[in-house]
C-alpha positions as CSV (number, residue, x, y, z in Angstrom):
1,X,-14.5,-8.8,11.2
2,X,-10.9,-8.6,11.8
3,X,-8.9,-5.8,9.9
4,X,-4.9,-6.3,9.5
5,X,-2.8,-3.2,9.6
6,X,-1.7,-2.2,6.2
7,X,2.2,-1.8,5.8
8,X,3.6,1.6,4.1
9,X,5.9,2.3,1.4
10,X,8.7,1.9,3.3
11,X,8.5,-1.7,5.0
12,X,10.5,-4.1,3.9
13,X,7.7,-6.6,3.2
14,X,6.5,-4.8,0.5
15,X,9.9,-5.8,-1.6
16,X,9.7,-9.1,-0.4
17,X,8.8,-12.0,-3.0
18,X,6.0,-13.8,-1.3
19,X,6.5,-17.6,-0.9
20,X,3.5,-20.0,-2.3
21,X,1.2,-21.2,-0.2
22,X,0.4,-25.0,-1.4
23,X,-2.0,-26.1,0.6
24,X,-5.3,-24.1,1.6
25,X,-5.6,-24.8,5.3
26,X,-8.4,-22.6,7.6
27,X,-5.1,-20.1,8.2
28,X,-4.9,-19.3,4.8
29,X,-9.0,-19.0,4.3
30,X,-9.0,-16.7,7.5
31,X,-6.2,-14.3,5.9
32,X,-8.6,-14.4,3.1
33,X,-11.5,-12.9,5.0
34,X,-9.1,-10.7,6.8
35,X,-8.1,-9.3,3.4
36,X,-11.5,-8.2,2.4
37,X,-12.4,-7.0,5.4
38,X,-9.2,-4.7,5.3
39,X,-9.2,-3.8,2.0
40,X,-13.3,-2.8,2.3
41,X,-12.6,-1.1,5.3
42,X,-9.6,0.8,3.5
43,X,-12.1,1.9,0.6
44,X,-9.4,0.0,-1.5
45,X,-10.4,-2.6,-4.8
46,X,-7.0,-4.7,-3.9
47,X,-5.3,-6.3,-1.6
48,X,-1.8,-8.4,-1.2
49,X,-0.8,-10.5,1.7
50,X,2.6,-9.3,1.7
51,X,0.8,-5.3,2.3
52,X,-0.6,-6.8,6.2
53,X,2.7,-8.0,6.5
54,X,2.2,-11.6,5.3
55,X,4.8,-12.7,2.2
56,X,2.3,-15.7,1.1
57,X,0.8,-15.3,-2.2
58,X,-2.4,-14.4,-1.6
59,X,-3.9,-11.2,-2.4
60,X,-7.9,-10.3,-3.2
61,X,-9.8,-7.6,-5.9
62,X,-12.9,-6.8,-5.6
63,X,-14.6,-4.1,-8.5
64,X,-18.0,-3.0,-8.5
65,X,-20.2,-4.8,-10.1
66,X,-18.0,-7.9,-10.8
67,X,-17.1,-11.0,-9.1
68,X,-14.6,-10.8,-6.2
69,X,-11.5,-12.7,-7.2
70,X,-9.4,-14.6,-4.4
71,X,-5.6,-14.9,-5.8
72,X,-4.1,-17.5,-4.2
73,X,-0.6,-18.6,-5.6
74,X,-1.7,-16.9,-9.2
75,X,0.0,-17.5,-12.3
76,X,-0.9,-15.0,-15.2
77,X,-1.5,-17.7,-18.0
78,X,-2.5,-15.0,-20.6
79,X,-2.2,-11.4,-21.3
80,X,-3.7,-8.8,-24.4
81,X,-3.7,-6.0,-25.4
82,X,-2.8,-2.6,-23.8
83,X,-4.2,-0.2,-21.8
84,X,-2.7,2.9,-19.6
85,X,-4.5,4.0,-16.4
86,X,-4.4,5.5,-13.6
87,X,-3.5,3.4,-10.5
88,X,-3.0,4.1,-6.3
89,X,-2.3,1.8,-3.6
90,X,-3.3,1.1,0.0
91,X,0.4,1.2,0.6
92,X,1.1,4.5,-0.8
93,X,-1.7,6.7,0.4
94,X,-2.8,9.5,-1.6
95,X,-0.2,8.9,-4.9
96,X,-1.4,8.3,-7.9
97,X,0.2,7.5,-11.3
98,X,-0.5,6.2,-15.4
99,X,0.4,2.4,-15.7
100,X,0.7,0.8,-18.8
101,X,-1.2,-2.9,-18.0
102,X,-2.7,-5.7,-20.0
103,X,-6.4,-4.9,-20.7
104,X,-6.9,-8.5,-20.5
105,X,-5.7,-11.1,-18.6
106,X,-6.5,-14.8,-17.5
107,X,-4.8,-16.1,-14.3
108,X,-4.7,-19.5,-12.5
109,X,-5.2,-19.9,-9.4
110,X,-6.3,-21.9,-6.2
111,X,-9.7,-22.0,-5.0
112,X,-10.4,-21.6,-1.7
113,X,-11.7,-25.3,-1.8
114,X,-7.7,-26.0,-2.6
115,X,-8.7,-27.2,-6.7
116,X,-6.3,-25.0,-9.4
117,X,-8.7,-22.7,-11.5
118,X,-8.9,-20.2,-14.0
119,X,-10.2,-16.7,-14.0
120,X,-10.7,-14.1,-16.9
121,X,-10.3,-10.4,-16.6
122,X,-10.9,-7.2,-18.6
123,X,-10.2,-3.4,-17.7
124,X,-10.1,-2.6,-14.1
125,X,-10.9,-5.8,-12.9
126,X,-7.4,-6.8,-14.7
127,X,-5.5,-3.8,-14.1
128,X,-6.2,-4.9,-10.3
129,X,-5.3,-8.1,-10.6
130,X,-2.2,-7.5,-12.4
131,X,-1.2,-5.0,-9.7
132,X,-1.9,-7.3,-6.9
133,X,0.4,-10.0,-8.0
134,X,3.3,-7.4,-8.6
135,X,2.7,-6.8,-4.9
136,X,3.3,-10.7,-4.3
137,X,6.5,-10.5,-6.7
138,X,7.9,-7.4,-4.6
139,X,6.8,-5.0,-6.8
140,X,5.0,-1.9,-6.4
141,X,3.4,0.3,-9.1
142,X,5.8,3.0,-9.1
143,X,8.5,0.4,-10.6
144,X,6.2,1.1,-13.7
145,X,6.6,4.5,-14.2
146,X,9.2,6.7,-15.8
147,X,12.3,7.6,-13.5
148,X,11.2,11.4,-13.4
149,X,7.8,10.4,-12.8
150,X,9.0,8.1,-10.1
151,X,11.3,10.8,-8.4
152,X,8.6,13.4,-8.4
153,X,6.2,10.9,-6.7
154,X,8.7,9.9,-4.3
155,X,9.3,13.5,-3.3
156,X,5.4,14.1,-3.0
157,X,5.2,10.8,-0.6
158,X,7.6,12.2,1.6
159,X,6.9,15.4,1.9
160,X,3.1,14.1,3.2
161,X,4.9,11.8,5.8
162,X,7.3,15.0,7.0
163,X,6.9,14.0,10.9
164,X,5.5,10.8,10.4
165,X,7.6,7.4,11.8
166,X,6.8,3.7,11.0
167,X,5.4,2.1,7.9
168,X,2.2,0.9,9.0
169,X,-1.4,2.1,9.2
170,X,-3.9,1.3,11.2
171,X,-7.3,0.7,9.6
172,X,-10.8,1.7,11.2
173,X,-13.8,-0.6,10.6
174,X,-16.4,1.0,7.6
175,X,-18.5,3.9,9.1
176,X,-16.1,4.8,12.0
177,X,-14.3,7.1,10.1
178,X,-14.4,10.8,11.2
């Protein structure tokens, strides 16, 4: 197991657009694995390359009870219908807010065998995805809200890191919490 630190609102990184990754070499299969294992680890459904400091498109969901889906240089290819829910981030500890997504979407993307594929998604499984590959585009899901609701959010965020420095977190493996 090998858990990344996650990057904070705050870093840079998380603005950045994340370059594609063309080929799927053992690098790119091993930030894979990394992924999960952070994101598990985290208690999170989601995670981007670009929040473990990494601007490659690749990012990973995983929701109960569904297939995990590997994103690697994803394309949305289709989108229906509307749905608002509530959404976090690893990124943004502990701030929530209502985003307006797709309720469905199908994406292509490459397989970790390197072949292009296709991968259907409804609900939370697609609200996921959707906010993953914001992440890999440099956007966060704040950018979705209203400006008040942004502002107050913002002002909640930094008012839990009063005293805090840096923009990363350190993640513990599953079970040595607390």
């Amino acid at each position: 197991m090998s858990l990344r630190t996650i990057h904070l609102l705050g870093s840079p990184v998380l603005r950045e657009v994340a370059t594609p990754v063309g080929t799927v070499d053992s690098e790119i299969r091993q930030l894979v694995e990394d992924l999960f294992d952070t994101m598990r680890a985290d208690d999170g459904i989601g995670l981007a390359a670009n929040q473990v400091g990494i601007a490659q498109r690749v990012a990973v969901a995983e929701v109960s009870d569904e297939p995990s889906v590997i994103l690697i240089d994803p394309v949305i290819v289709e989108r229906e219908g509307k749905v608002k829910g509530e959404e976090g981030c690893l990124s943004i500890p502990d701030i929530f807010g209502d985003v307006e997504r797709a309720q469905r979407v199908v994406v292509e993307t490459t397989a970790l065998e390197g072949e292009r594929i296709r991968v259907e998604a409804t609900d939370l499984r697609a609200r996921v995805i959707q906010h993953e590959i914001d992440h890999l585009d440099g956007i966060i899901f704040l950018d979705h809200l209203s400006p008040l609701k942004r502002r107050m959010l913002m002002k909640k965020w930094k008012k839990s890191r009063k005293g805090m420095t840096g923009y990363l977190k350190q993640v513990s493996p599953v079970g040595a919490k607390g």
